[in-house]
C-alpha positions in Angstrom: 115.6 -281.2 104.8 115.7 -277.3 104.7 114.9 -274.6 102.3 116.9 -272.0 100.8 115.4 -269.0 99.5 117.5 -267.3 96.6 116.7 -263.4 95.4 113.8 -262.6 93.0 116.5 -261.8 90.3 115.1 -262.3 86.6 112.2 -263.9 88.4 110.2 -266.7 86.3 112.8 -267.3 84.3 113.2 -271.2 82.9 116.9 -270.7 84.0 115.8 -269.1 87.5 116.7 -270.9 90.9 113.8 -270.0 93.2 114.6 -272.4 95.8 117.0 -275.0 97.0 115.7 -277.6 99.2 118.4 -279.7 100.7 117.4 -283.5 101.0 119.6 -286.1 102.6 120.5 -288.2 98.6 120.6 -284.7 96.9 119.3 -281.4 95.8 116.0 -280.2 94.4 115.8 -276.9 92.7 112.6 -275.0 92.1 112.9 -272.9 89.2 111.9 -270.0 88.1 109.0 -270.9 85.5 107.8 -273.3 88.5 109.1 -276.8 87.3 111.3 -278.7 89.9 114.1 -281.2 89.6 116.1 -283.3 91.6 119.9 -284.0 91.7 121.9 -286.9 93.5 125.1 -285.5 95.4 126.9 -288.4 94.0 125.7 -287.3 90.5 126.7 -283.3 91.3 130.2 -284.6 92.1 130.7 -286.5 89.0 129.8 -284.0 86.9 131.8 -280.8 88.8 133.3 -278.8 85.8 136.3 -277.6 87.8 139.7 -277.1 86.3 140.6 -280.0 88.3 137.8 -282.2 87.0 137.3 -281.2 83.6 140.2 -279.8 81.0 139.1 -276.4 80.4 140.2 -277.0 76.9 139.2 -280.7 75.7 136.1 -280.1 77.6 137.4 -284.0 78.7 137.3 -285.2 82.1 140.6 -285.8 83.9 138.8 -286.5 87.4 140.0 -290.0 89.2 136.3 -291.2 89.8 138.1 -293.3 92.7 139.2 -290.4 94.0 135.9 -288.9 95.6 133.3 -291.2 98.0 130.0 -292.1 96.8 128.5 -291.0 100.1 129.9 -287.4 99.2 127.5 -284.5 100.6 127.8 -280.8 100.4 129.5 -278.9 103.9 128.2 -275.1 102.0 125.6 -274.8 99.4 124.6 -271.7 97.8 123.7 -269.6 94.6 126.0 -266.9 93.4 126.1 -264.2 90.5 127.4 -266.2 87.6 130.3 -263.8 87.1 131.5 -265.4 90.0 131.8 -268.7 88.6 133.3 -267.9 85.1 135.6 -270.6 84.8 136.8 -271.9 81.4 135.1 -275.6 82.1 132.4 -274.0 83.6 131.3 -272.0 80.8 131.6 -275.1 78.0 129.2 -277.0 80.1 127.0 -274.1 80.2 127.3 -273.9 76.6 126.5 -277.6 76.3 122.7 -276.8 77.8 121.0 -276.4 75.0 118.7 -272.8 74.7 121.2 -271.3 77.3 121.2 -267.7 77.5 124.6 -266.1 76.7 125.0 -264.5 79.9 123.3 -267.4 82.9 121.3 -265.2 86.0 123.1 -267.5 88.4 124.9 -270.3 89.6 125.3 -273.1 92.4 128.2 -272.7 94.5 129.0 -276.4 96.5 131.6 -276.8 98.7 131.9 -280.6 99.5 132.7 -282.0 103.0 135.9 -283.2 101.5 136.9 -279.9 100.6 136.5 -279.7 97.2 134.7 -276.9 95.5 131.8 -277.8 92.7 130.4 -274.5 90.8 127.6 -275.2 87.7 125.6 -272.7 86.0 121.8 -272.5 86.3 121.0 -272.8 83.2 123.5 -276.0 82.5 121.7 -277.6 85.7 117.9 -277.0 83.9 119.0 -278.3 80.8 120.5 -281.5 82.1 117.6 -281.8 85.2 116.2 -285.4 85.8 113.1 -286.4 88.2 111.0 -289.3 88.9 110.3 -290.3 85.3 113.5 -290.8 82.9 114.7 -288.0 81.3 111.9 -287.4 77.7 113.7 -287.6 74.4 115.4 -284.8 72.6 113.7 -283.1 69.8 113.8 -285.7 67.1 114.1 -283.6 63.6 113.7 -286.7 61.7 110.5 -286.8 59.8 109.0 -290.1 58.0 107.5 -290.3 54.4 105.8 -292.2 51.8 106.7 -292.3 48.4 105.0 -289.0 47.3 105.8 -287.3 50.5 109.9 -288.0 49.8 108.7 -286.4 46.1 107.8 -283.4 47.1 110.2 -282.7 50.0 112.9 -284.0 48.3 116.5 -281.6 49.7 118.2 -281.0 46.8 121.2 -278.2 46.3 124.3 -278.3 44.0 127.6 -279.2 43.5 128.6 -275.6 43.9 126.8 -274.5 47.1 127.6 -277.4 49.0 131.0 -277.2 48.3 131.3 -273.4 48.0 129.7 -272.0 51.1 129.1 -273.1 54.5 125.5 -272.4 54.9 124.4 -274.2 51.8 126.5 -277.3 53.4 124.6 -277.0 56.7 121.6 -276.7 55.2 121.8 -279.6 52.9 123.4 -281.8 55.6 119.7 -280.6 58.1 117.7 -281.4 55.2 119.4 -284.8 55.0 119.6 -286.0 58.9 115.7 -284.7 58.2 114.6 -286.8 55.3 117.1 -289.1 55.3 118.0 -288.8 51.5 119.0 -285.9 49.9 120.6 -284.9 46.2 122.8 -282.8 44.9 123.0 -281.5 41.2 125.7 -280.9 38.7 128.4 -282.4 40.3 131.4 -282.9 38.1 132.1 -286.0 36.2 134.7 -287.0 37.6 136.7 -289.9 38.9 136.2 -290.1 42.5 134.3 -286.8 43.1 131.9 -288.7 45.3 134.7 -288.7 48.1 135.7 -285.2 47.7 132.0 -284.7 48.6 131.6 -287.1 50.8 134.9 -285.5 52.6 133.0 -282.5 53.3 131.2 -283.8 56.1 133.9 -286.3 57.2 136.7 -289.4 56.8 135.7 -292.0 54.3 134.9 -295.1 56.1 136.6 -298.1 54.5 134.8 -301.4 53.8 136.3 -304.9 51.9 134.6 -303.1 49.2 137.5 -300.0 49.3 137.3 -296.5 50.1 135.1 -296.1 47.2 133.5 -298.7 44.7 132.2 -298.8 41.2 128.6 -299.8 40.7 128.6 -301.4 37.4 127.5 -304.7 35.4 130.4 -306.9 35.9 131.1 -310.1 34.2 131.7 -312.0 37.1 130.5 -310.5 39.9 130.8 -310.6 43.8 127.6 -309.1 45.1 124.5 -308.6 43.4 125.1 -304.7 42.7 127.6 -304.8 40.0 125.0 -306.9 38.1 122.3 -305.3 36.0 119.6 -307.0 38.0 116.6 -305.4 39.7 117.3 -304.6 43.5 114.8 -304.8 45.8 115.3 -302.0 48.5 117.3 -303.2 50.9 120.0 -301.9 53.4 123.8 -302.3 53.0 126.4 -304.1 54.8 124.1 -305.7 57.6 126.9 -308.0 58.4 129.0 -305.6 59.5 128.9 -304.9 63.5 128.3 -301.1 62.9 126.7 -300.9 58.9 128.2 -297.8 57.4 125.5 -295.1 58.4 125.7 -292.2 55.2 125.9 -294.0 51.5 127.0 -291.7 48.7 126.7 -292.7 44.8 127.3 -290.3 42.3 125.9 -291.0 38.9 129.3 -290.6 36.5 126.9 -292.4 33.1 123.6 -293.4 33.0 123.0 -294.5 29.4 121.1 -297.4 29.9 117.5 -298.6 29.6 115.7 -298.9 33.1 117.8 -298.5 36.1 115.6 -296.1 38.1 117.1 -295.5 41.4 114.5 -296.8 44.5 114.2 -295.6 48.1 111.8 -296.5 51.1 111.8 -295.3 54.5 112.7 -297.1 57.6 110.8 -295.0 60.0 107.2 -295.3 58.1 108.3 -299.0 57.4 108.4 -299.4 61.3 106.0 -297.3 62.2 103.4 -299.0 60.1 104.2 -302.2 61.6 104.0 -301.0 64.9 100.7 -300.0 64.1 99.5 -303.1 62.6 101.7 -305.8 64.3 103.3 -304.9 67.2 104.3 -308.5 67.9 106.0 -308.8 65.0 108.3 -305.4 66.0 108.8 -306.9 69.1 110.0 -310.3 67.8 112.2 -308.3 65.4 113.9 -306.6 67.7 115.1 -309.5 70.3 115.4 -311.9 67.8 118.8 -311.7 65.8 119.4 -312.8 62.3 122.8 -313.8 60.5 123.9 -311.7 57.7 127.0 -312.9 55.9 129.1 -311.5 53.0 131.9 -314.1 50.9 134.2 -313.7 48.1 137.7 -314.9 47.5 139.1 -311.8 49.8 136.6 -311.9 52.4 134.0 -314.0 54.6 132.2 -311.0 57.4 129.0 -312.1 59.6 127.2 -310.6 62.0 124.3 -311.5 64.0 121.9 -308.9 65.0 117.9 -308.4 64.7 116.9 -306.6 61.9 115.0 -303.6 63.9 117.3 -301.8 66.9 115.3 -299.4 68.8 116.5 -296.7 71.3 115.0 -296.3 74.6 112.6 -294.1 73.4 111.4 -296.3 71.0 112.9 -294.5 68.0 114.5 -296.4 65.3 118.5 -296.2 65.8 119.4 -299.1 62.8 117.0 -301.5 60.4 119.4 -304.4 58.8 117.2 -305.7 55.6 119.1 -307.3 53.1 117.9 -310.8 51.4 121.3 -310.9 49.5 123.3 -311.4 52.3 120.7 -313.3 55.0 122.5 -316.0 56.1 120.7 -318.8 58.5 118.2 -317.5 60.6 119.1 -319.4 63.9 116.5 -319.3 66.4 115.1 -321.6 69.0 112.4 -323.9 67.9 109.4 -322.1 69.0 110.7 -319.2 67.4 111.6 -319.9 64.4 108.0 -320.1 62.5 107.3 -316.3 64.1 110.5 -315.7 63.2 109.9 -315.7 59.2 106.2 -314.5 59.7 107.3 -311.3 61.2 110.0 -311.1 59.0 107.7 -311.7 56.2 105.8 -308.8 57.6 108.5 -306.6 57.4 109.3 -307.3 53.5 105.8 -307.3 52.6 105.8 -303.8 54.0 109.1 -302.7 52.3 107.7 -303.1 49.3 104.7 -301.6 49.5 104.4 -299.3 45.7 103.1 -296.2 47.9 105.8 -296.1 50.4 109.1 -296.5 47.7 110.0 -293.4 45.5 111.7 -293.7 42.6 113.5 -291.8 40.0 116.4 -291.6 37.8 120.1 -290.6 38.4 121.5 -288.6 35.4 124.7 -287.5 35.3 126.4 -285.3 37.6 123.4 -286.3 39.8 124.7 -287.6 43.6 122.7 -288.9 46.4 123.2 -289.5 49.7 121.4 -291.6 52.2 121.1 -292.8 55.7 121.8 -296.5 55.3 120.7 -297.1 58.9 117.3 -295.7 57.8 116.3 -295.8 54.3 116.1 -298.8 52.1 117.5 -298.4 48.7 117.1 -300.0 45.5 117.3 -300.4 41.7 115.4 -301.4 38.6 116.8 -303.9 36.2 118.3 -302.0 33.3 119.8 -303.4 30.1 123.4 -303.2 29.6 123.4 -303.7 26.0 121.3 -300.2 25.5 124.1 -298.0 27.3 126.3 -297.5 30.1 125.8 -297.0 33.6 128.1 -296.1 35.9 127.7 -294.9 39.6 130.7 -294.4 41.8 130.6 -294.4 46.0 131.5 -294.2 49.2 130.5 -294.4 52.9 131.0 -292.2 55.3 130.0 -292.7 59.5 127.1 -291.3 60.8 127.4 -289.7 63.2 130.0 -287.4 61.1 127.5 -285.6 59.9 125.2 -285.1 63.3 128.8 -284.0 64.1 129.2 -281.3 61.1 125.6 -280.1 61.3 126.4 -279.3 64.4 129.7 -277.5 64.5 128.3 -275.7 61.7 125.5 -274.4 63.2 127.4 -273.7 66.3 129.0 -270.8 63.8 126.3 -270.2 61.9 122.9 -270.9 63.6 120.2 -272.7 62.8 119.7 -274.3 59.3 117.1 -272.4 57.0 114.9 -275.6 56.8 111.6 -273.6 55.8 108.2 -274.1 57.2 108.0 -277.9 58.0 104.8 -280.1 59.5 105.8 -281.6 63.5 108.4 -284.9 63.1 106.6 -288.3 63.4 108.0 -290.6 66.0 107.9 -294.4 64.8 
């Protein structure tokens, strides 16, 4: 093992190599705010940002990864000025560590004992730095609510903004990924304007339902949404492999008595029960269910549990649909757990203080995350009036996508003073 000192340039800087120590499976850097992290050799090599390794301008690797040894160990190791490693790749994955400065105090130089040449940017390396314990989660900006919570924190904007000017769109589309519902005013009435919106953030993902649908009382109907029944919240298209993640409707008529549009949250749905049950999460999570759609045109199932978790813990998809639950499947000993805990779930969907409800006139349009929120209807009576809501899906992570492109040019979104996210 053996030390190298590096000047006191910009000394106790975050982005400031104090130190490298050498080590026989990789590097440790000291930095200059005193934390420490470690690097595998193997794992420097993979991610050299070289001409050679990564296209300067997809930012895509083009590497072999057969084409290096897995027992690959630096013959030179040293930190330079960073003007010296201004390479095209190398300044995209500098600009892929998030808080780095515009101009990085320094830069590893390694020179491998195959010959090959590695340079990466200091403060690339402290953004991506791993150690002992896996890697903690990104900033989460989501932030769970109750019914009266969602009320008063509502993000609203208009037609106008959002489809006038960038920075209304990015702040809308922050406020959305935030909440997880968000509503936009005075949109025209229009056939199909819900995709032109919908467009703004990206392609309209197709379903056996079309690129859009009409959600109307129909005289014979094929799923319980073109009825005028009451809907408890649920989420759509659980027995789909991927559920469409953003749901749009736009309210083109809303005549009619009753029909107050519901939605619950996911994430205080989950963390409740992690609170109170934690054996019922559990169970919900390893245990799949089967969710099946049918008409005349169509028969799609899909097995999955009903909570999917990330490795943080952090809900990625809830599937909760009772229209479309098709046979539950488990083992024996399972199956009596099974419908307790998902019994547990329900009762907690439909708690009155978590759902908030109101009323879609027209011109109004929401949006949704539909791996998140539950959303629902009251019954309304067809013979008092018309109502008519027209929409589309569109994927999720098209709009993680947008948001950030767009404040890539624009900064950050004007969110306002808002209290710390809640985990579930």
């Amino acid at each position: 093992m053996s030390t190298v000192p590096t000047d006191g340039a910009r000394a106790g800087s975050p982005a400031h190599i104090e130190t490298l120590t050498r080590e026989p499976r990789g590097l440790r850097i000291a930095w200059g705010d005193g934390a420490c992290h470690a690097y595998h050799w193997v794992w420097l090599r993979d991610h050299c940002p070289c001409p050679s390794c990564c296209h300067p301008d997809t930012r895509e690797r083009i590497c072999d990864p057969l084409s290096w040894s897995l027992a690959v160990v630096p013959a030179e190791l040293r930190v330079i000025d960073a003007e010296l490693a201004a390479e095209p790749a190398l300044a995209g994955a500098a600009a892929a560590g998030e808080g780095a400065p515009a101009q990085t105090p320094a830069a590893l130089l390694i020179r491998w004992d195959d010959g090959h040449e590695s340079r990466f940017s200091a403060a690339w390396l402290r953004a991506q730095g791993y150690g002992p314990e896996p890697r903690p989660p990104r900033a989460d900006p989501r932030m769970s609510w109750d019914g009266a919570e969602l009320a008063a924190r509502l993000p609203q904007s208009t037609h106008a903004a959002v489809m006038g000017a960038d920075h209304a769109l990015r702040d809308w589309l922050a406020g959305l990924w935030r909440e997880g519902v968000a509503l936009l005013r005075d949109c025209p009435r229009r056939d199909r304007e819900v995709m032109a919106v919908a467009q703004r953030i990206g392609p309209i993902r197709e379903t056996n339902f079309g690129a859009y649908f009409d959600v109307v009382s129909k005289h014979q109907p094929n799923n319980n949404a073109y009825t005028s029944l009451a809907l408890p919240p649920h989420t759509d298209l659980p027995n789909w492999a991927d559920p469409p993640g953003l749901q749009f409707l736009h309210c083109l008529d809303n005549q009619a008595e009753g029909g107050d549009s519901l939605f619950v949250d996911g994430l205080r749905v989950v963390e409740e029960l992690r609170a109170a049950d934690p054996a019922a999460l559990a169970l919900l999570c390893r245990l799949p269910l089967g969710f099946r759609f049918q008409d005349v045109d169509a028969d799609i199932r899909y097995r999955a549990p009903a909570i999917a978790l990330d490795e943080h813990g952090a809900l990625t998809v809830l599937r909760y649909n009772q229209g479309v639950l098709d046979e539950m499947g488990a083992a024996f000993a399972d199956m009596e757990a099974l419908y307790r805990a998902h019994r547990a779930l329900g009762e907690r969907i439909r708690q009155p203080a978590l759902c908030h409800g109101f009323r879609l006139g027209p011109g109004d349009l929401v949006v949704f995350d539909n791996h998140r929120v539950l959303h629902g209807r009251a019954a309304f009576d067809p013979s008092t009036g018309r109502r008519h809501l027209q929409g589309c899906y569109v994927e999720l992570e098209l709009l993680h996508s947008r948001l950030r492109v767009l404040e890539r040019a624009l900064g950050p979104a004007e969110t306002g003073s808002r209290p710390a996210p809640v985990r579930c």
